[in-house]
C-alpha positions as CSV (number, residue, x, y, z in Angstrom):
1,X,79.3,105.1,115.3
2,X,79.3,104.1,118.9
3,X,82.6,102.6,120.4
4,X,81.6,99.4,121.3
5,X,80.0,98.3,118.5
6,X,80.1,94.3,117.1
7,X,81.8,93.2,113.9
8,X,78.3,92.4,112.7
9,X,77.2,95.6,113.3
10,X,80.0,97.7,111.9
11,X,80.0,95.7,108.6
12,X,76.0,96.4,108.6
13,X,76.5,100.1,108.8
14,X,79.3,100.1,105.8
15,X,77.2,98.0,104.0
16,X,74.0,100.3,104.5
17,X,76.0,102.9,102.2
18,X,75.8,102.6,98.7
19,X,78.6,104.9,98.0
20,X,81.3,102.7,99.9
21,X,84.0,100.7,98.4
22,X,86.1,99.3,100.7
23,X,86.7,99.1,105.0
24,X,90.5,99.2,104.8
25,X,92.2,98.2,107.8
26,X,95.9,97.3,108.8
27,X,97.6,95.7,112.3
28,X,95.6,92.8,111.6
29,X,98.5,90.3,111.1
30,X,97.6,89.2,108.3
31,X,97.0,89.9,104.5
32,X,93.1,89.2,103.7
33,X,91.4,90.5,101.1
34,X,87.8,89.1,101.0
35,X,83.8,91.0,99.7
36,X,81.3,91.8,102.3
37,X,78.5,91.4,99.7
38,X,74.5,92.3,100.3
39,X,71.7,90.1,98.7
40,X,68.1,90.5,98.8
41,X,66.4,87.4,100.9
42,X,63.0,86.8,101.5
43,X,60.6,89.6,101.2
44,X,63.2,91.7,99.9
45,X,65.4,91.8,103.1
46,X,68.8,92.4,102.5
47,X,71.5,90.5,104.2
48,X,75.5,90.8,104.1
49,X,78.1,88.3,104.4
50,X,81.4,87.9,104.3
51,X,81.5,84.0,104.7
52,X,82.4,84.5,108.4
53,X,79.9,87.3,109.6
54,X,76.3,87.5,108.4
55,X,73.7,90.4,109.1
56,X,70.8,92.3,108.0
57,X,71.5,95.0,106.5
58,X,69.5,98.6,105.9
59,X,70.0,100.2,102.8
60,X,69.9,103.7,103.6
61,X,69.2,104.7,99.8
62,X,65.6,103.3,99.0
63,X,64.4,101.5,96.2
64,X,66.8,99.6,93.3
65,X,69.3,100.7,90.9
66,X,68.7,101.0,86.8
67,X,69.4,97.3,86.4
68,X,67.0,96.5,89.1
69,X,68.6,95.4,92.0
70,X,69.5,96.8,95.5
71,X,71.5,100.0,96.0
72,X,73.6,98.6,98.3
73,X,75.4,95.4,97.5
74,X,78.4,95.4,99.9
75,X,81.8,96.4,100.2
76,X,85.5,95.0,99.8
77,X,87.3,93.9,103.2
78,X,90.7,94.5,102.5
79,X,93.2,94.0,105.6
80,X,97.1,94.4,105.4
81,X,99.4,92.8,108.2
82,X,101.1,95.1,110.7
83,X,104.7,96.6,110.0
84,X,105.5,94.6,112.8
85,X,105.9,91.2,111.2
86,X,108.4,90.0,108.6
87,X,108.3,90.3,106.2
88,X,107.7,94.3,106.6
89,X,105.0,95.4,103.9
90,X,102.7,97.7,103.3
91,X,99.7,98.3,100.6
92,X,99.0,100.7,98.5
93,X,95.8,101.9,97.6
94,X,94.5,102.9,94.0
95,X,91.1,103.5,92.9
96,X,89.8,103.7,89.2
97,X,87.0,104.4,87.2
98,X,86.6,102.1,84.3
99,X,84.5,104.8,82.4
100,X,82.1,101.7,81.8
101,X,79.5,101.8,85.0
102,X,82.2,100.0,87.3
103,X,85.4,100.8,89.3
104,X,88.6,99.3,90.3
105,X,90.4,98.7,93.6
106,X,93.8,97.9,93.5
107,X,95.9,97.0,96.2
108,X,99.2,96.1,95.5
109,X,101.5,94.7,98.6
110,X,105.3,97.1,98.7
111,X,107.9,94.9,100.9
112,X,110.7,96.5,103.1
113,X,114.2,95.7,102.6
114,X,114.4,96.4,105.9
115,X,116.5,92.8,107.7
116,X,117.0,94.5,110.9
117,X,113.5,94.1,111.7
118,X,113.4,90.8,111.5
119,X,114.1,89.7,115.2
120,X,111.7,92.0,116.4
121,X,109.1,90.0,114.2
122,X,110.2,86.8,115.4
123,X,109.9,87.4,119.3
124,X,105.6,89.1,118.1
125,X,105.5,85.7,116.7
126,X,106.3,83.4,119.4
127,X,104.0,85.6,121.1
128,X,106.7,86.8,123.6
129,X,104.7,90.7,124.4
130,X,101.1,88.8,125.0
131,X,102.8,86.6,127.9
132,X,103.6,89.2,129.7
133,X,100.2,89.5,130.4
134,X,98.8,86.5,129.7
135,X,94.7,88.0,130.7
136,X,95.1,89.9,127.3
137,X,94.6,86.8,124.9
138,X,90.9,87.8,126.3
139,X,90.9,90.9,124.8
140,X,92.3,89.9,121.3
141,X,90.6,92.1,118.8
142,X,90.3,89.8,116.2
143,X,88.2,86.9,115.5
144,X,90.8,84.5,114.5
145,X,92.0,84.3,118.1
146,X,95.5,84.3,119.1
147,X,96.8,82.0,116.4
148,X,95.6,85.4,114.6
149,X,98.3,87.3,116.2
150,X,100.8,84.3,117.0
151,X,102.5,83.2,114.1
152,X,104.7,80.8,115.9
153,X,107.2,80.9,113.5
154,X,104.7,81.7,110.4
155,X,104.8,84.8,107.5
156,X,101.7,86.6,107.3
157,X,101.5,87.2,104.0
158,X,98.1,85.5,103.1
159,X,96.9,83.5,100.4
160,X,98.0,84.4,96.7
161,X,94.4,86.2,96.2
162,X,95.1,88.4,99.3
163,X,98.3,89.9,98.1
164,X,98.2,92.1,95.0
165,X,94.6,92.5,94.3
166,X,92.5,94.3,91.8
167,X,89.2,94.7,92.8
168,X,85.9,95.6,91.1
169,X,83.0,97.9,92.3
170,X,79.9,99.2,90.5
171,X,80.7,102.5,90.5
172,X,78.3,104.5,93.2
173,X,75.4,107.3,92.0
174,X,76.2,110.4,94.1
């Protein structure tokens, strides 16, 4: 994939796969756990959305599945905060076949005992290492914006649902 891709076009190309799961990414500040899922639209277009981002997407498996719809129906967005922030966690990733035609993701969120980190987390927070150099809010990678990357004060652990999740898949046909 080329380097300077959008958002819309990197969750079209995932999506276009019927054998992926899951786009797991970290650094993000925050815990977020949320499905890109593809539906067939008019004509039999398919299009994926994640609520935020919409797109078409091309299957690159042709025709439907035994139960009659597309091969490619999405993936899971699963994004863990940076070590940065306090608290200090991680996730782990699991994945299961349920024997039964579907899978399971699970993503459990591990916390750090680790205190001395804390003040480090605080000053990324207030957003002290962006003023340095105020011209990079433009080139925040993220499309919450800098209250994305600023807590100001704030955890980033995410909702409830976007802490320890288990996710479900229909298992792909290799």
């Amino acid at each position: 994939m080329p380097l300077d891709m959008t958002a819309a076009q990197v969750n079209a190309e995932l999506a276009g796969w019927p054998n992926v799961l899951a786009w797991v990414a970290g650094h993000t500040h925050l815990h977020r756990v949320r499905p890109f899922a593809v539906t067939p639209g008019e004509g039999g277009a398919l299009a994926g959305s994640n609520g935020t981002i919409s797109t078409p997407v091309t299957c690159r498996k042709a025709g439907v599945a035994a139960d009659g719809k597309p091969h490619c129906r999405g993936f899971w967005q699963v994004e863990t905060a940076s070590l940065i922030d306090y608290p200090q966690e991680q996730r782990l990733i699991e994945v299961f076949d349920n024997r039964n035609g579907t899978g399971t993701l699970r993503g459990p969120v591990l916390t750090h005992g680790f205190e001395r980190s804390r003040k480090l987390a605080e000053a990324d927070d207030r957003c002290q290492f962006f003023l340095l150099d105020p011209a990079s809010w433009s080139r925040l990678p993220t499309d919450g914006g800098i209250d994305a990357v600023c807590g100001f004060g704030r955890t980033r652990q995410g909702e409830a649902g976007d802490r320890n999740v288990e996710l479900t898949f229909r298992m792909p046909a290799f």
